[in-house]
Structure formats: structure tokens, C-alpha cells
N, C-alpha and C positions, 0 to 999 in steps of 0.2 A: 144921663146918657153919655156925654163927655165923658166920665171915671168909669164908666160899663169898658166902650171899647177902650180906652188907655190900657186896660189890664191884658189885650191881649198881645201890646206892643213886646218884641223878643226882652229880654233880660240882656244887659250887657255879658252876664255870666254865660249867657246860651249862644250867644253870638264867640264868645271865646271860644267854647268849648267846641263848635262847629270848623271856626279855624284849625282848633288846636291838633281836631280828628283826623286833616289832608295833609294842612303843609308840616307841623313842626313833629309831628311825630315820624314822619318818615322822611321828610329832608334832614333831620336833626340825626337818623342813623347811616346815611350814607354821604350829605356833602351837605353843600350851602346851599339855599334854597333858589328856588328857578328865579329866571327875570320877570317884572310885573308886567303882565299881560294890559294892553290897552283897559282890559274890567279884569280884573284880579277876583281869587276865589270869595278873599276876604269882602271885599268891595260888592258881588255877587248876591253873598248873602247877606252883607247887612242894605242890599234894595229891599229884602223883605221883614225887615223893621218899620218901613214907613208905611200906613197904608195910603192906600189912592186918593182918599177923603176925609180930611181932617176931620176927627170925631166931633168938635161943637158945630162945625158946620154941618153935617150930618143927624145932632142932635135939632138943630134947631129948624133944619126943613121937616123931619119927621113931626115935630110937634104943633109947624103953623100949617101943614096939611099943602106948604106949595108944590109939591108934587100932584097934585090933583087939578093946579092952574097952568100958567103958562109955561113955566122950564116944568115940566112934570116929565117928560121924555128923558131931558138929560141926566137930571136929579135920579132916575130910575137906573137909567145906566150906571152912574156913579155908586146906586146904591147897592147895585147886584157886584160891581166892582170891589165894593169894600167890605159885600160878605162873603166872598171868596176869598179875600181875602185873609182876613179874619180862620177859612178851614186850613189854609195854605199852614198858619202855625204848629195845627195838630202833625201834618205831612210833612214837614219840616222835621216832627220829633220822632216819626218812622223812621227818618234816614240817620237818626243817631245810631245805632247800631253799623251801620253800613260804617259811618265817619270814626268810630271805634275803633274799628279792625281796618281801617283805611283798605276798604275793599270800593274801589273804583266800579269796575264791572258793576255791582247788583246798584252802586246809588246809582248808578245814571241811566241804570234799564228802570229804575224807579223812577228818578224823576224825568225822564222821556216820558213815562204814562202820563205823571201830574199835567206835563204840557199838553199832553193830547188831551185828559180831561176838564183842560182849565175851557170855561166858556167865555171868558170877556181877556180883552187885546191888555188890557193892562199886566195882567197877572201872569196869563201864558207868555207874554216877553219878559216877563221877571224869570221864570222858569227856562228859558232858552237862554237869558243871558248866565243863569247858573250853569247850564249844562255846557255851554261852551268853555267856561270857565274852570269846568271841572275835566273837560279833557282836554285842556293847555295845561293844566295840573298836572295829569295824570303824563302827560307825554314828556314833561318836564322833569318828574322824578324818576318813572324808566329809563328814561337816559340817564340820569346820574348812577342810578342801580349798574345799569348793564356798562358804563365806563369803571364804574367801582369794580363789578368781578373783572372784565379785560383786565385791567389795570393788576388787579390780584394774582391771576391765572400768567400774565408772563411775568411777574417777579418768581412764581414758584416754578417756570421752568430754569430761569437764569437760578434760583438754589440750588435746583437738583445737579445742574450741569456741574455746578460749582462746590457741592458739598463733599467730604471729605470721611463724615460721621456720621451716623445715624440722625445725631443731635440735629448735627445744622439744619434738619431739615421740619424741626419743632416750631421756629415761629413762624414758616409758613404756612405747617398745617393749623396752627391755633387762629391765625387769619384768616383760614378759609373756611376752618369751624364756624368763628363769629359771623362773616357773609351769611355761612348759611341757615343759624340758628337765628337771624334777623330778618328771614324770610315771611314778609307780614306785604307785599304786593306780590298778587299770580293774575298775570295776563299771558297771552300770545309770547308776546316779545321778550316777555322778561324770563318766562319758565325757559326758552331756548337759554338763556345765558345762567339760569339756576342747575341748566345740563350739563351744562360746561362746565361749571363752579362744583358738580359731585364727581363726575369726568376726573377730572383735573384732582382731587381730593385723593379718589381711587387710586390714581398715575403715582400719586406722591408718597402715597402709602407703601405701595409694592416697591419703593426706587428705595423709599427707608428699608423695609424690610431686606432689601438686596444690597443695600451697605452693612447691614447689621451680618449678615450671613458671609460677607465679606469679610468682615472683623472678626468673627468667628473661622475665616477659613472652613468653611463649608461651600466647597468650591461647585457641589454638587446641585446646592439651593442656589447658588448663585447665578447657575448656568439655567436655573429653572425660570428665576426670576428677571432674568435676561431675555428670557424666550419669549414672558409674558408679557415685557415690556414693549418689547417688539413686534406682538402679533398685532392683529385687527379687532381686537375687543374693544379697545379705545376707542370709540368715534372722533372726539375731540380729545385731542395731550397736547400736554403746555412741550414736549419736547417730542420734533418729529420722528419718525423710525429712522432715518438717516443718521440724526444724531446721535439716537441709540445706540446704531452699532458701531456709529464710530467710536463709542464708548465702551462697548463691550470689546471692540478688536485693540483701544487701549490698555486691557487687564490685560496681566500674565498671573494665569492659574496652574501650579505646580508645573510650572515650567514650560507650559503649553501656551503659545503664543495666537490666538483666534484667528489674527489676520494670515498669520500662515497658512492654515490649519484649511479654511478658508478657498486660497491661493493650490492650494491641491487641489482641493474637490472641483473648484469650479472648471478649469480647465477637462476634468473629466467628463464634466454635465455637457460642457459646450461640445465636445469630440463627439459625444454620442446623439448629442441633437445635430450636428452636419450629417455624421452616418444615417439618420432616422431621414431626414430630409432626401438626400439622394439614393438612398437603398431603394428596389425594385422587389426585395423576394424578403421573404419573414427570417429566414436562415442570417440575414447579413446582419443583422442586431443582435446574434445569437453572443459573439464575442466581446459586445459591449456591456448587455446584461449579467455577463459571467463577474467582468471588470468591475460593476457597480451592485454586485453581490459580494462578492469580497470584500471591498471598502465598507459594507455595511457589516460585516461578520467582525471587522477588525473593531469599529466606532464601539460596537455593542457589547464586543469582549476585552474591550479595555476600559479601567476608573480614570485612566489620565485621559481622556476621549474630548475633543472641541467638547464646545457648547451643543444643547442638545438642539440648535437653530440649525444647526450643519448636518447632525442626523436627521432631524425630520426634513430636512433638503432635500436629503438626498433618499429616502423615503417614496417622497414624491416622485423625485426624476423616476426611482422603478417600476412606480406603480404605473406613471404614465407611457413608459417605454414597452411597457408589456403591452398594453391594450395599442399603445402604437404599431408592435408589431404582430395584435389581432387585426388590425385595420391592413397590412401589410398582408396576410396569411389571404383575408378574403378579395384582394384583388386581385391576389395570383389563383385564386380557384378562377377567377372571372364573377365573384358575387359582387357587381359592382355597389347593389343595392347594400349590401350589410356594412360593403365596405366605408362608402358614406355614412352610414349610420356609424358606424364608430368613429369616426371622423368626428362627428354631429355630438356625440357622447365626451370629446376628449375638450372638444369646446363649451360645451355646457358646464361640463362637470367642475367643482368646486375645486381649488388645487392653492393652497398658501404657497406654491411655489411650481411654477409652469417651465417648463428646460426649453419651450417654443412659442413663441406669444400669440395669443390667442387667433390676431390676425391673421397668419399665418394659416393656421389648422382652417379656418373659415373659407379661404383662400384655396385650399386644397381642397375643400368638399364643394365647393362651386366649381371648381374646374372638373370635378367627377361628375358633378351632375351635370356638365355638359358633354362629359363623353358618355356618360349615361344618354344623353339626349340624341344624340348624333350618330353615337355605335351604328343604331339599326341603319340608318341610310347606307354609311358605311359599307354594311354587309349584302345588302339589298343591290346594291350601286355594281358588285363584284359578282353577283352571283351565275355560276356557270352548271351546266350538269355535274359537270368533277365534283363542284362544293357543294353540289344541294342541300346534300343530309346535315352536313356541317351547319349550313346557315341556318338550315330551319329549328335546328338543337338549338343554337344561339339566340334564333330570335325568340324560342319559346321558351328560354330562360328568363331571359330580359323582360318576357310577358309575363310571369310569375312576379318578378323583383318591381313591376311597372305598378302601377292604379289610372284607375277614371279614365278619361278620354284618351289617354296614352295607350294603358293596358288593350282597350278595345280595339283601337289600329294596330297594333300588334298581331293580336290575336285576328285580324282577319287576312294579314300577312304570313302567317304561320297557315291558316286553311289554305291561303292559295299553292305555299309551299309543298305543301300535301295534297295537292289535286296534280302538281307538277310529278311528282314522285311517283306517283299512283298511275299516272300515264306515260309518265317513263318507264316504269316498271313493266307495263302490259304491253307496250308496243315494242319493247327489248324481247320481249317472249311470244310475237309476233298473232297480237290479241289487239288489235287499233283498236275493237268496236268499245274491248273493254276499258282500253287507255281514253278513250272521247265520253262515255260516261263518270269516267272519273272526272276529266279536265271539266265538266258539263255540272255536275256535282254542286245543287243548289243553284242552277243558273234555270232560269224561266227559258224553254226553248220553243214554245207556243208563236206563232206566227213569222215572219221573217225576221223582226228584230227586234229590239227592246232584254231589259238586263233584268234580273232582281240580283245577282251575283256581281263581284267585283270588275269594273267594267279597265279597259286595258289604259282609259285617258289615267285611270286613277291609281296605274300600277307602276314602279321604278322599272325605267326601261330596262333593264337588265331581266326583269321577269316577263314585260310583255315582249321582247324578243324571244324568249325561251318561248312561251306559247305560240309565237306565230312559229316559230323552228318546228315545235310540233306537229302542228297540221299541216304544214309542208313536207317534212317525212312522214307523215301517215296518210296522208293524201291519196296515192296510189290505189290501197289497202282498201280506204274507207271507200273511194267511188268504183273501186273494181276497170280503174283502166287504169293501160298500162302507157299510153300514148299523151298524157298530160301537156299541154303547149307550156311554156318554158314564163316563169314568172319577169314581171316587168320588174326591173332595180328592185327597189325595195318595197313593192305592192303587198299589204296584207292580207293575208288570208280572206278574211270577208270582201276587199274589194275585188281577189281572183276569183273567187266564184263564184260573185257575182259577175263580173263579165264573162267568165265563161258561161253561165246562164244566160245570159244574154245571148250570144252566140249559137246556143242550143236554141233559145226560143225562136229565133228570126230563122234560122234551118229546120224550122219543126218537128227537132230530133228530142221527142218527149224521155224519152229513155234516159238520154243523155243530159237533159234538163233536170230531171226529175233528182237525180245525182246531184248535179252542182243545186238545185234549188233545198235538199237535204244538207250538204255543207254550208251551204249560205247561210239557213235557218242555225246551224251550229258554231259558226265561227262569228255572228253577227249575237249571236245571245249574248256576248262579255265585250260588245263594242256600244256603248250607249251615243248612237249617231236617230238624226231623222227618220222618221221611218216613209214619210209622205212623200218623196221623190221616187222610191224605188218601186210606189206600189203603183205609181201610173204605167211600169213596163213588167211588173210584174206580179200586181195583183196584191192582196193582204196576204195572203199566205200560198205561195205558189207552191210549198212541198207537200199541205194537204191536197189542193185542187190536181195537181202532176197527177200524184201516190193513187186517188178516187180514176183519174181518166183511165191512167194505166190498165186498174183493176176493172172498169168498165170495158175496157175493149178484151180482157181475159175472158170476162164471161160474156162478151157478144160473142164470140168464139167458139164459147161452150154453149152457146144456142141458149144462156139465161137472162133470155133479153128484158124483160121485168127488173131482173136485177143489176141489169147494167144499164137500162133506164136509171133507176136509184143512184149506182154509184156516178150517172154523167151530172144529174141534179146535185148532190153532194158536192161534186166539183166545184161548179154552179154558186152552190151557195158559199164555199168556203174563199171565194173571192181569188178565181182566176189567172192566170195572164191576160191579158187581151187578146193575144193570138188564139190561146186556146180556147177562150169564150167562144167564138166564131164557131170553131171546130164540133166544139158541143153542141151547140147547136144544131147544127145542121145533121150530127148523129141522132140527137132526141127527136128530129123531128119527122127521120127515115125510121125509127123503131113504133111500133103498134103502140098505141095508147096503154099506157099502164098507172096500176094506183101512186097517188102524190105518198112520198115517206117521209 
């Protein structure tokens, strides 16, 4: 039993070969190996060379049967301990593959299982103490990796800055080759610095290539590989774009010197970005577009021409100046809307080289979309008869260019504009009845007050003055007198006639009631006030109850007293004055009995 389990103890060759898989095969290709961890990898795994319970002792409980007396509990534990043991060796030889390819990741998603499936405290803290071991390992040779390529990556920017030939730039790329052809760890951490290490490879390739082209005086590739060097395709370069071009504006290419070259254009881009900024009308960019058409006709048809970094410059400044002065064309129509949206277009859009910085443009389409916001009050705030039609064009542009809960307040400012218009219109042509159906136009005029139409609290005073203007010159027209008592300061419409109703009722001049109780019901439809104070003096609708009395005393007259019974009940029902309740009464009750209607 003793030589049974011996045989499963590891082999010293298996124990080598377990180290050999983490530390020295990839410490050994990037630096010296990490510092010893309090349990070291090594230390880790040779805890599973021992097992829990020495095999004679194990042989010799099994065979005097004392696990079936008094230690039989613990002997049992011990025993299930040492046969897990014992599997632990076969799962040990599954992570040989992993310790081969020193692929960190899959051993320790492996052995994380083993510890979950270990069932006894001995074995799964062998197992824990491995896995911690392996990722103090693992975080110990990523850093060596990823200081090796840093380390790599700015020596090959300080060659390129520094090289003179194609050559010089050969031991750097053959060091960055072996980095990367020693790529045998991929984590997280490390594949960002494996980026940078091809990054970096790519940079130094195109910087030879653009020496070589140099030496050959191929001033054309030169200026090509300049451009490249320069753009945004690099994520990470061992040399910044500053550097770049202070290196390019270093060359002199058939006599053309970049930083000159340079020192022209720019001063042009900047002139035309102040112009673009303070210009008001699309016409005033018109001579700066002409200016940076030319300079691009010159760049294009000449071989001794800058670098093509100065041409596609100034490429851009055009393309952008033009749409700048799209954006310029649609605020002089007044589209504020489009106008913003190009606005909104010259800040989004992609541009390797912007003549206004971004801020700026962002800047400028927030301040439109406040006078976008604001205009309408603006117009609203000023609005007279002179400007009506003006205003209401405007605002029902603005309504177009607007959305959502904007759009809709608009547009009910633009109806009211048009019921304004519409009663202008008719009462200029001396038609009040049809100017008060227009101004009335969607408004609920059923009983003495209450709105479904825009009511005057919710109108900019500049319109609900124009409406009371109205019914005060039309006044006359609509009640057919000419002798009107003269308005208090600034009393509106519904509150004049309502006290002149008043007046009329307390004189019991229903005629003359019946009139101002018709204007009441009309100028109180677009005032959203109580309606419960005014029907204690007169009634829920005094212009039906008046309209019924009236026509009841016509045909008492006409001797058709049945039907002037009818229309006194009508009165009646449609909820009276007060005064005039009395009055009914005491007529229904002097007419002969007739049938109820």
C-alpha cells in the first residue's frame, strides 16, 4: 500500500517542467525574473508533491480496520483528503498545455474550477495557494513585457528624430520585430502595449520609407510621406505630430522652404475666419472664397508646390467657408432653423483641419437657438395693426422651422393672428357682425362665459390690447347705439358690458340689456374668469333669457299668447336675471293657461 501511493508522488522532472512553463520561459525572454512572492509559483506547486497523509500511515489504518473504531471520523477525513489528492496529479497534467504556451488566462480559469471542485480544506487551499501564486506571476511578467516595449517604443522615436539614412533606422525596427515575434503572453494589459509595439513598428516604417525617398529626391513621396506621418492614423507614435512638423518645416525641397510656405497660407485662413465670424450677409465671404480659390489653383498647378499638408489645409478652410457661408445665406432669408442646422453640420462634421474651433461654432448655434426661442415674444411684444400681417408671416414661419410643444404654441398664436386680421378686415369694410364672428372663431359663446378658445390672461399684451381696441371700435355697430357712456381708464371690454348690463337691468330697459348681455356673452367667451359671481345678478345666461322675453312680448302683441307663454317659460328655463324672473312671472301668470313646451 505504502509503494501503491508513492507512485503518485510528482516526479522532480514534473515539478521542473511546471516551473519551467511560467517563470523561465518568459522571464528569460524579456528581463529578470519578478521578486519572490511570500509562496512563490515554484513553492505553490511543489505543496502538491506532499500528500496530506503519509502513505504507511494510511496503509496501516486501512488494514487494522481502525477507522471503523474510535478515530474512524478523522482517519475518514484524512482519507477522502488523500484521495483527492492523489486526482489533483492527473489535473495538474491538464494544465501542462496551458504552462507550455505560458498562457496565464485559461490555467487559472482552470484551476479556479479545480478549487471550486475540490471538496476537503486541505486540497482546495493547495489550489488557492496556486492561483494566487500564479497571478503575482502573471502581473510580475506583464510588467516586465509592457516596460520592455515602453522602453523599446521611445528609443525608436529618439532614432527616427535622430536618423540621417534609411539605415539608422534598421536596429530599431529589428528590436521591435523580435518584441513582437516573442509575443507568447495576451492579456488585457499587455495586448494595449503589443498596440503600441505595431503602432510604433508602422510609424518607423513610413519615417524609413520617407528617408529613403528623401535620398532619392523624390520630393513628391516625400511630401506624401510627410502628410502620413502627420495625420491621425497613428493612435500611438513614438514621435508627436508637433515634432513631425517641426521636422518637415526643417527640410528644404527644391528650394521651397515649408515653414514659409506655411507662414503664407496661414495668415490667409486666419483673415478669412475673422471675416466669417463677423460677416452678417453671405455676399461678404464672397472675396475671401475668390482669395482661397486662387491659392488653391496656384498649390495644384505647380511641381515645386509646399507639402501636400498645406494643400489639403487649405482644402478644408474652403470646403468649410462655403458651407459657412450656406449658414450665413439662411439667416439672411430669416430660416433660422436651417440656419442652425448648418451650424450644427460644420461642428459635427469631420475636418483634419478646422479655420474656427469647434467651440466656437457650438457657441454660435446656441445663441441662435436662443433667438430662435425668444424671436416670437419679441414679435408678439411689438405687435400693432400697421405690423400684423408682418408678424403673423413670421410667426408662421418660425412655426414651420419649430417642433413639439413649441411648434404648437406657435401655431395657436398665428390662429389668433388671423382672427385679428379677419376682424380687421371686416370692420374696416364696415361689416362689425362679420369682423365678431371672425374674432369669435372657435371660441365656445354659449352662456355668459367660459372659453374653449385662447383666453386674453394667456395672450402677450400687445394682442390682448388689440382685441379689447377691437370691440371698442366696433361697439357702436354691434349694439346699434350711438350714445355709449364713455369707458373707465383702462376697463375691458367684458367688464364694460357687463356694467352696462347691469345698468340696463336695475332700469328695466330689456332692450338695452339684451345688447350689452349679447356683448357680455361675446367678449367674456376669450376671458377665462368665474363665472358664479356674475350669475347671482345675472342669471347663467342672460342673452338667451333677454333674446326669449323680448320675443315673448312680440308675439303677446301679435295676440299669440300660447306662444309667448312658451317663449316667457324658455326665458325661465334658460336661467334669468333676477329682475327679470319677477317680471315673468307675473306675465305667465296674466296669459290663459297654455300647453307646457
Amino acid at each position: 500500500m505504502h509503494h501503491a501511493v508513492m507512485n503518485f508522488l510528482p516526479t522532480a522532472r514534473a515539478v521542473s517542467l511546471l516551473k519551467l512553463g511560467f517563470s523561465l520561459a518568459l522571464v528569460s525572454a524579456f528581463a529578470e525574473p519578478a521578486e519572490v512572492a511570500p509562496l512563490s509559483l515554484d513553492q505553490a506547486l511543489k505543496n502538491f508533491a506532499t500528500a496530506p497523509v503519509s502513505a504507511p500511515a494510511k496503509s496501516d489504518a486501512l488494514e487494522s480496520g481502525s477507522e471503523l473504531r474510535g478515530g474512524g471520523i478523522a482517519l475518514g477525513a484524512a482519507s477522502a483528503a488523500f484521495t483527492e489528492w492523489r486526482s489533483t496529479q492527473s489535473q495538474l497534467s491538464n494544465l501542462q498545455s496551458y504552462f507550455d504556451n505560458n498562457d496565464y488566462a485559461n490555467a487559472l480559469r482552470q484551476a479556479r474550477q479545480y478549487s471550486r471542485q475540490a471538496t476537503t480544506p486541505e486540497i482546495r487551499q493547495r489550489w488557492n495557494d496556486l492561483i494566487a501564486a500564479l497571478e503575482a506571476e502573471q502581473k510580475n511578467v506583464e510588467a516586465v513585457v509592457i516596460s520592455k516595449i515602453d522602453a523599446a517604443i521611445k528609443r525608436a522615436g529618439a532614432a527616427a528624430l535622430a536618423s540621417k539614412q534609411p539605415t539608422d533606422l534598421d536596429a530599431s525596427l529589428e528590436e521591435l520585430t523580435t518584441l513582437s515575434e516573442n509575443r507568447n503572453h495576451n492579456s488585457t494589459r499587455t495586448q494595449r502595449a503589443y498596440n503600441r509595439l505595431s503602432n510604433t513598428s508602422s510609424f518607423l516604417q513610413q519615417w524609413q520609407d520617407m528617408l529613403f525617398n528623401l535620398a532619392e529626391k523624390d520630393h513628391e513621396e516625400v511630401r506624401q510621406n510627410l502628410r502620413n506621418l502627420s495625420s491621425n492614423n497613428y493612435r500611438d507614435r513614438p514621435v508627436t505630430r508637433t515634432q513631425v512638423l517641426a521636422y518637415a518645416s526643417s527640410l528644404k525641397i527644391n528650394g521651397m522652404d515649408i515653414d514659409a510656405t506655411m507662414a503664407r497660407l496661414d495668415p490667409v485662413i486666419a483673415r478669412a475666419a475673422s471675416i466669417a465670424l463677423s460677416a452678417k450677409k453671405a455676399t461678404e465671404l464672397d472675396p475671401t472664397l475668390v482669395e482661397l480659390e486662387l491659392l488653391q489653383n496656384e498649390y495644384q498647378n505647380s511641381h515645386d508646390s509646399p507639402v501636400r499638408l498645406a494643400h489639403t489645409r487649405l482644402e478644408n478652410a474652403l470646403s468649410f467657408f462655403r458651407e459657412w457661408q450656406d449658414f450665413l445665406a439662411a439667416y439672411e432669408a430669416g430660416d433660422l432653423k436651417d440656419a442652425r442646422q448648418e451650424l450644427r453640420n460644420l461642428g459635427s462634421r469631420t475636418y483634419t483641419f478646422r479655420p474656427i474651433p469647434r467651440a466656437q461654432i457650438l457657441s454660435r448655434a446656441n445663441a441662435l437657438r436662443g433667438e430662435l426661442e425668444s424671436e416670437p415674444d419679441a414679435l408678439l411684444s411689438t405687435v400693432t395693426w400697421k405690423n400684423l400681417r408682418d408678424v403673423r408671416d413670421r410667426l408662421a414661419l418660425l412655426q414651420e422651422q419649430s417642433y413639439g410643444r413649441e411648434s404648437t404654441e406657435l401655431a395657436r398664436y398665428v390662429s389668433e393672428l388671423d382672427r385679428l386680421l379677419g376682424a380687421r378686415l371686416a370692420l374696416d369694410r364696415k361689416q362689425a357682425g362679420l369682423g365678431r364672428a371672425a374674432l369669435l372663431a372657435g371660441a365656445s359663446t354659449s352662456g355668459s362665459c367660459g372659453s374653449t378658445g385662447l383666453a386674453l390672461g394667456d395672450m402677450p399684451t400687445a394682442m390682448s390690447s388689440l382685441r379689447e381696441a377691437w370691440w371698442f371700435e366696433a361697439m357702436p355697430a354691434l349694439t346699434g347705439l350711438a350714445d355709449l357712456p364713455a369707458r373707465q381708464g383702462t376697463e375691458a371690454a367684458a367688464d364694460y358690458a357687463n356694467r352696462q348690463l347691469d345698468a340696463a337691468l336695475g332700469a328695466s330697459d330689456w332692450g338695452r340689456a339684451y345688447r350689452f348681455a349679447l356683448l357680455a356673452r361675446d367678449t367674456r367667451a376669450m376671458v377665462a374668469t368665474p363665472c358664479a359671481e356674475r350669475e347671482k345678478t345675472t342669471g347663467t345666461s342672460p342673452a338667451d333669457a333677454l333674446g326669449s322675453w323680448l320675443l315673448g312680448q312680440k308675439l303677446e302683441k301679435a295676440r299669440q299668447l300660447h306662444a309667448a307663454a312658451a317663449a316667457y317659460r324658455r326665458a325661465l328655463a334658460a336661467g334669468s336675471p333676477p329682475a327679470l324672473e319677477t317680471v315673468l312671472l307675473e306675465r305667465l301668470g296674466q296669459l290663459p293657461d297654455a300647453p307646457q313646451s
